[in-house]
DRENFINU-177143 format. One line per 5 residues: their letters; for each residue x, y, z of C-alpha. Coordinates in steps of 0.5 Angstrom, whole numbers, plus 2048, in hexadecimal, padded with zeros to 3 digits. Example, Ala and Ser with C-alpha at 12.3 -4.5 7.8 and 13.67 -1.06 7.14 Angstrom:
! DRENFINU-177143
as> 819 7F7 810  81B 7FE 80E
! end
This chain:
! DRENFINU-177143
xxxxx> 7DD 765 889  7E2 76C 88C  7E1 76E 892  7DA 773 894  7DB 77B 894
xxxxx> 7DA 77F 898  7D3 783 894  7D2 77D 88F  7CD 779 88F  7CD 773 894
xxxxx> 7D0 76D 892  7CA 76A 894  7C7 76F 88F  7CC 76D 889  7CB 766 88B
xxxxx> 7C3 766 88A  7C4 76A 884  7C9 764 881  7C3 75F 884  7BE 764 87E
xxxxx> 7C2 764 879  7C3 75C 879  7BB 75B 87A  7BB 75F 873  7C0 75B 870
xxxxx> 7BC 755 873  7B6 757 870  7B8 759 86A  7BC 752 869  7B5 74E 86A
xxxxx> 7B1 752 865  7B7 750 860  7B6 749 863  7AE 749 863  7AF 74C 85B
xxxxx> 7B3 747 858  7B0 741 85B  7AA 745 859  7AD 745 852  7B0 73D 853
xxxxx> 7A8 73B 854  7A5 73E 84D  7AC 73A 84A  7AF 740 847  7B6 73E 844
xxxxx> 7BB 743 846  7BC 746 83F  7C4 747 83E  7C4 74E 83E  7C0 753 83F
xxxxx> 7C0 75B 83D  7BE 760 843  7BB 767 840  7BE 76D 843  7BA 773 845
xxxxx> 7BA 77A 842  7C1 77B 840  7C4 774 843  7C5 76F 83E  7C4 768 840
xxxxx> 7C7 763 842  7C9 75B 840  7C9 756 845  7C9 74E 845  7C4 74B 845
xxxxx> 7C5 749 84C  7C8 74F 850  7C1 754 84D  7BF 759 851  7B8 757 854
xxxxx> 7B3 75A 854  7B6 75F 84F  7B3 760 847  7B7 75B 844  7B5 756 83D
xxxxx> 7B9 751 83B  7BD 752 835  7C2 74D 830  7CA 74D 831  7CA 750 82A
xxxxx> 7C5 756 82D  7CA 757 833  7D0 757 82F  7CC 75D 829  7CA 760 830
xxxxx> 7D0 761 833  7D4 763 82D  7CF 767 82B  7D0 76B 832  7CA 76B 834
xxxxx> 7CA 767 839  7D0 765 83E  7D2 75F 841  7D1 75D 848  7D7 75E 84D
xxxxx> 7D6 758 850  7D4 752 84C  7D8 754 846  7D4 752 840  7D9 756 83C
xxxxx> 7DE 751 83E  7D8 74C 83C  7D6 74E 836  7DF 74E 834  7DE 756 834
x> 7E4 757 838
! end
């Protein structure tokens, strides 16, 4: 961390501020964690891919089955689906679990 300004906030008040900030991701951690072992309990199979739908003008988005967005509006869909979405330019694929490269679209 830099040095404290003079007329900036405190270090003290930055280092509180960092303290915030990781509480929330703290947080947010344990409810993906509470929704997943949620999900294991009812024993739902991770589907291979799933489709996430875009709202108003944003198209939506293919994730792999393991790397989908909790808690967003997603559904499974086959290979085949994932692979007519993408080349159909209606959805894109996700930056980081790549199911284009999956799917052998790159």
């Amino acid at each position: 961390m830099s040095e404290w300004q003079p007329g900036g906030p405190s270090r003290l008040d930055m280092l509180l501020f960092l303290e915030r900030v990781q509480e929330m991701d703290l947080a947010r951690t344990r409810e993906w964690i509470k929704r997943e072992e949620e999900r294991l309990a009812q024993g739902a199979a991770v589907p291979e891919y799933v489709a996430q739908n875009g709202s108003g003008p944003a198209m939506g988005m293919i994730h792999k089955g393991t790397c989908r967005p909790l808690g967003a509006d997603v559904h499974a869909v086959t290979a085949d689906d994932a692979r007519r979405l993408l080349h159909a330019d209606v959805t894109f694929a996700c930056q980081v679990c790549r199911p284009d490269t999956a799917l052998g679209l790159l």
